[in-house]
C-alpha positions in Angstrom: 96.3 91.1 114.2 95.1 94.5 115.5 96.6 96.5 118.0 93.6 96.9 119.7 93.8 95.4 122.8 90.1 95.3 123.5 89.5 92.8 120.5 92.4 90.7 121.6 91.3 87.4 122.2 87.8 87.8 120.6 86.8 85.6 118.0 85.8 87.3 114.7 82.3 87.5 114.1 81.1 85.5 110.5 78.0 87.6 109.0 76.5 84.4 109.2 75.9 84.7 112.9 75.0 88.4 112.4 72.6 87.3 110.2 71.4 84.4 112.4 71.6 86.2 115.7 69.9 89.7 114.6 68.7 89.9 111.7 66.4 86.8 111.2 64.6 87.2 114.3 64.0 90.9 113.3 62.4 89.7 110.1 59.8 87.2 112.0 59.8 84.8 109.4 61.0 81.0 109.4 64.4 80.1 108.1 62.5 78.2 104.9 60.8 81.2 104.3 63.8 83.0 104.2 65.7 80.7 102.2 62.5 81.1 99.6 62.7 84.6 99.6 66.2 84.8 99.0 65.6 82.6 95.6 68.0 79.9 97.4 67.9 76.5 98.9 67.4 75.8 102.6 70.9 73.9 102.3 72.5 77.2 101.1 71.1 79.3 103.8 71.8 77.1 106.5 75.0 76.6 105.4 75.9 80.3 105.9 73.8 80.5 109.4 76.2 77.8 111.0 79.1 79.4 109.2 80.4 76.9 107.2 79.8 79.1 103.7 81.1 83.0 103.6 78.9 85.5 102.3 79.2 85.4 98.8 79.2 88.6 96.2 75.7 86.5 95.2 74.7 85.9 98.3 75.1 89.1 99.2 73.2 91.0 96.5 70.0 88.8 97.8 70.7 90.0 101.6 71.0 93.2 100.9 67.6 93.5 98.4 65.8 91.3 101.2 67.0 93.6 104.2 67.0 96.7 102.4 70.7 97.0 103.1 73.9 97.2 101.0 75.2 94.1 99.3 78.8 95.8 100.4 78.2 95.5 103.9 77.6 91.9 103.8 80.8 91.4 101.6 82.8 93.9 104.0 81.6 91.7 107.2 83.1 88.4 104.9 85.9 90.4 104.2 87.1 91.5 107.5 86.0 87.6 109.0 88.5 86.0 106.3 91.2 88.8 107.2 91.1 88.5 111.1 91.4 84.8 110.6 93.5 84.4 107.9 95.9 87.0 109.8 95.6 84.6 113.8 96.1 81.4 111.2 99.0 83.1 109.6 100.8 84.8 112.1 104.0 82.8 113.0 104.6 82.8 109.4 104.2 85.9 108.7 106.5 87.3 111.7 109.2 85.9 110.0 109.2 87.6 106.6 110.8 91.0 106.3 109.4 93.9 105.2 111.7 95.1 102.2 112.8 99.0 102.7 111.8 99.8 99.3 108.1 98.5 99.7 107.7 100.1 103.2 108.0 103.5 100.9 105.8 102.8 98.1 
C-alpha cells in the first residue's frame, strides 16, 4: 500500500464512480442516452456505473471519443483501482515473501 499517510484508510476510487459522480451529470444527458451513444447496452453501462465491471481497453476507447478525453486515462484510473485493491487484498501474503538480493538490483 502507499506510504502516503493521507490516503490511508481511503477506499480507492473505481472510474466507474468518476464517471457516475462527474462526468455524466456534466454531460446532461440520461444514462440510456449515454449507453446509446457509447454503441453499448444499458446493462453494460450500468454495470460499470455501480462498479461491478472495470473499465475495459473497449470501454475505454468509447469514453474517451464520447468525452473528448484519452482512452489511457480511463485504463490508468482501472489500473490504479485493481492495484490499490489487489495490493489491501494481498497484503498479509505478500509481507511474507522476501525480496531476493539479486532482484532488488536489477
Amino acid at each position: 500500500m502507499s506510504g502516503n499517510p493521507l490516503l490511508k484508510g481511503l477506499r480507492p476510487t473505481h472510474p466507474g464512480e468518476i464517471l457516475r459522480e462527474d462526468v455524466l451529470p456534466a454531460l446532461g444527458r440520461s444514462k440510456v442516452a449515454i449507453a446509446n451513444l457509447l454503441g453499448v447496452s444499458r446493462r453494460q453501462l450500468y454495470n460499470l456505473l455501480e462498479e461491478s465491471q472495470p473499465v475495459t481497453p473497449r470501454m475505454a476507447i468509447r469514453i474517451g471519443k464520447l468525452t473528448g478525453t484519452s482512452p489511457e486515462s480511463w485504463l490508468a484510473m482501472q489500473a490504479a483501482y485493481d492495484l490499490r485493491i489487489a495490493r489491501e487484498d494481498l497484503a498479509e501474503a505478500v509481507a511474507k515473501i522476501p525480496t531476493l538480493e539479486a532482484a532488488a538490483e536489477a
